[in-house]
C-alpha positions in Angstrom: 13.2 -15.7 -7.0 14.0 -13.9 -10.3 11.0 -14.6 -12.5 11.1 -13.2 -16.0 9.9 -14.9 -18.9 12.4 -15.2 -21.9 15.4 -14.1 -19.5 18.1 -15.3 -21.9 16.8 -12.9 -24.6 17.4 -9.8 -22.4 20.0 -8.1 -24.1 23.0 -6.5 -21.7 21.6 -2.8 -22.6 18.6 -3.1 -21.3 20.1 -5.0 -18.2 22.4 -1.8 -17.6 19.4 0.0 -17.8 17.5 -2.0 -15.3 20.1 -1.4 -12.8 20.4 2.3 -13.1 16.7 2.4 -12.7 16.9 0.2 -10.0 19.3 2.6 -8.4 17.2 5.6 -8.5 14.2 3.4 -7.6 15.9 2.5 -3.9 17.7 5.6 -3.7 14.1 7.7 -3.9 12.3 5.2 -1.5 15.2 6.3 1.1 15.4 9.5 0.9 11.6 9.2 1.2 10.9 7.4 4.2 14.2 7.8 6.4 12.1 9.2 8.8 11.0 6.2 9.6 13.8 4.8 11.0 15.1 7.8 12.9 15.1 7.9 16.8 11.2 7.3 18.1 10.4 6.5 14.8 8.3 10.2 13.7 7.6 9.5 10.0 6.1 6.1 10.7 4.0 8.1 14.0 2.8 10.6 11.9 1.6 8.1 9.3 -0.6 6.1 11.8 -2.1 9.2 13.2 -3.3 10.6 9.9 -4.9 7.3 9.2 -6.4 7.0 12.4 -7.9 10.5 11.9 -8.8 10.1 8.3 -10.8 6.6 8.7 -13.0 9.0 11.7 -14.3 10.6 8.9 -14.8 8.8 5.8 -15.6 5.2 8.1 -17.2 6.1 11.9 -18.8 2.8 12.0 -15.5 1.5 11.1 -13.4 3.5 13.9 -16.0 3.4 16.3 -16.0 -0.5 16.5 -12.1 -0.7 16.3 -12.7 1.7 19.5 -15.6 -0.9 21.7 -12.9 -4.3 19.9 -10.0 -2.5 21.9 -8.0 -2.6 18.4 -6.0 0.2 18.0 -4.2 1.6 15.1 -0.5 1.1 15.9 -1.4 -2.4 16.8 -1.5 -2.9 12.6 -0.5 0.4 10.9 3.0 -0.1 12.4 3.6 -2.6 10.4 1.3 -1.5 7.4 3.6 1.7 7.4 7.1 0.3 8.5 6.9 -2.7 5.3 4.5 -0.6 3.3 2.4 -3.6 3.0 4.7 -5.9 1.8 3.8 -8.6 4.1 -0.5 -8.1 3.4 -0.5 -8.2 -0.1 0.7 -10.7 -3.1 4.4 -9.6 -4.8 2.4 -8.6 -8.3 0.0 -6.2 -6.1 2.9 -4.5 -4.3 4.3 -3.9 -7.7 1.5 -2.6 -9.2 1.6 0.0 -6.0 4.5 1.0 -5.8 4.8 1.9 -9.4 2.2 4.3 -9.0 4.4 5.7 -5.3 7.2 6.3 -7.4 4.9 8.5 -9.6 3.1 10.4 -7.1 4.6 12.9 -4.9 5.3 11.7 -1.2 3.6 8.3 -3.0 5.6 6.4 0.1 4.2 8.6 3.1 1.1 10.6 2.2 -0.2 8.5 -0.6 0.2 5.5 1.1 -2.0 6.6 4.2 -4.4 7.0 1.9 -4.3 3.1 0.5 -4.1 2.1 3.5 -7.3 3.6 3.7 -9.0 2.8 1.0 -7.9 -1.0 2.1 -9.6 -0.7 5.7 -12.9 0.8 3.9 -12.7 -1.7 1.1 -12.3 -4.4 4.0 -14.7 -2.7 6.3 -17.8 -5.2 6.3 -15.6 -8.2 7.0 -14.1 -5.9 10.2 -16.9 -5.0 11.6 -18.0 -8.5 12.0 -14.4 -9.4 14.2 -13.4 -9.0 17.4 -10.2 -7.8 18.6 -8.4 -11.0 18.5 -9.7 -12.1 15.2 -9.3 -8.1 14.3 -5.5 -8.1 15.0 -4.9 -11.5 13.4 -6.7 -10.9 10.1 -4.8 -7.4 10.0 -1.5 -8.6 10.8 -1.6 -12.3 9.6 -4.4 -13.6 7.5 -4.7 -11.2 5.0 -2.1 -12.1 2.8 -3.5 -15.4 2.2 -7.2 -14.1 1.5 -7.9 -15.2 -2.5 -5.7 -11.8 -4.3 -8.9 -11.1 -6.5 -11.2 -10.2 -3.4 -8.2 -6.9 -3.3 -9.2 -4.9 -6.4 -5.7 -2.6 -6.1 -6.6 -0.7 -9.2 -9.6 0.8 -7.3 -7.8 1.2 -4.3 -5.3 3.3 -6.0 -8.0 5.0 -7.9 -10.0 6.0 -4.3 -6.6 6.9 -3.2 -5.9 9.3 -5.9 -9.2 11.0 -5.7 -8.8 11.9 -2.0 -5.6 13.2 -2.6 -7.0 15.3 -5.3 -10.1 16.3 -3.5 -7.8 17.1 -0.4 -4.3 18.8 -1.3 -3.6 20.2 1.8 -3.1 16.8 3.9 -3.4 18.9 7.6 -7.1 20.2 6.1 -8.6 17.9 4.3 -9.8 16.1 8.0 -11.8 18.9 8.6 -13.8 19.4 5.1 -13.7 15.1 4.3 -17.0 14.0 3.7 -17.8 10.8 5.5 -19.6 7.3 3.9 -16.8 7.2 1.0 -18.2 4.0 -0.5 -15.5 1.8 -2.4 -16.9 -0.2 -5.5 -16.2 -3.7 -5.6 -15.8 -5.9 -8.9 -15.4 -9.5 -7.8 -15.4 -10.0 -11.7 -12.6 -8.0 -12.3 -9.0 -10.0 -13.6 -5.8 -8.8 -13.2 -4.1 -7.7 -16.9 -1.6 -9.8 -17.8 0.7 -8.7 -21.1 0.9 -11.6 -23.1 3.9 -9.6 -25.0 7.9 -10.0 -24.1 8.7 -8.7 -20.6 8.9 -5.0 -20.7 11.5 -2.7 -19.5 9.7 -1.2 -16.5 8.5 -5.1 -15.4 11.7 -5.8 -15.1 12.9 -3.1 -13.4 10.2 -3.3 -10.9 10.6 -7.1 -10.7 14.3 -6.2 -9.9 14.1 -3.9 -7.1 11.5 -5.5 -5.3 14.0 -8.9 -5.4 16.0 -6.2 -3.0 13.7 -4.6 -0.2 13.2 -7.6 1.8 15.6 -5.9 4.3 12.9 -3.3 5.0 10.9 -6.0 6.6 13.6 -8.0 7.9 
């Protein structure tokens, strides 16, 4: 569903626009993840075992009871990684995401082991309270209808960026990570709505994301 505010005062410029953006925008999330759907699958692999390895170190509470549960990672982090967590989270947080993978270089491999990270810390005291069945079904089912303001995605994308920073060379940063990374939680905090005319880049981003249901399909 295409839903824009004032969509009959969009001029046909800025809808010519849209779509070249939109181009490059599906073009650049293809070239970056076709190993994903190569045979066996290596660029989706290789995702789930660096977030595997990196939630040892900064969670080992965490990983250790996904270990005693039974859970393991490709049970959820296949489909975290294969829809890019289309299906866990609300349409305005994937947006919000995303817009910051198209900035960020490897923003749809690298980066987003690293959200995917931050989600599982941020989530961690509800997990460790599950068992494997419940583990598998919040993971894979009920977390997209959990209330979208208990998922701050501003400060997941902020904890993100700082390991990336900290840790530039993703095959070293395992060994030098410090663990107990602590994720600040705002229960307070409101998602910014622009109470302006619909930008540009909203509606670009509003757009393309009416065209990657096929990822998921």
């Amino acid at each position: 569903v295409f839903l824009l505010r004032n969509i009959d005062h969009i001029s046909d410029k800025i809808f010519r626009e849209v779509e070249a953006d939109c181009f490059f925008c599906m073009t650049n999330l293809l070239a970056s993840i076709q190993d994903n759907f190569t045979p066996d699958q290596p660029g989706i692999q290789k995702m789930i075992r660096k977030l595997d390895l990196f939630v040892e170190r900064v969670d080992k509470d965490l990983h250790k009871h996904f270990e005693v549960s039974g859970l393991n990672f490709l049970h959820f982090g296949f489909r975290w990684m294969n829809c890019l967590l289309v299906r866990e989270l609300s349409i305005s947080s994937i947006i919000r995401m995303w817009d910051t993978y198209f900035s960020e270089v490897n923003g749809f491999d690298d980066f987003h082991v690293y959200v995917c990270a931050a989600l599982l810390l941020h989530l961690s005291p509800n997990l460790k309270a599950m068992e494997h069945d419940e583990l598998f079904e919040f993971l894979t089912v009920r977390l997209r209808n959990i209330p979208s303001w208990t998922i701050n995605v501003e400060m997941l994308l902020s904890q993100a960026h700082v390991w990336k920073v900290s840790f530039p060379q993703s095959q070293g940063h395992l060994h030098s990570l410090q663990p107990n990374v602590k994720i600040p939680s705002n229960p307070n905090t409101k998602p910014v709505t622009s109470q302006n005319d619909t930008s540009h880049d909203e509606i670009t981003l509003t757009c393309y994301m009416n065209n990657v249901d096929f990822l998921c399909d």
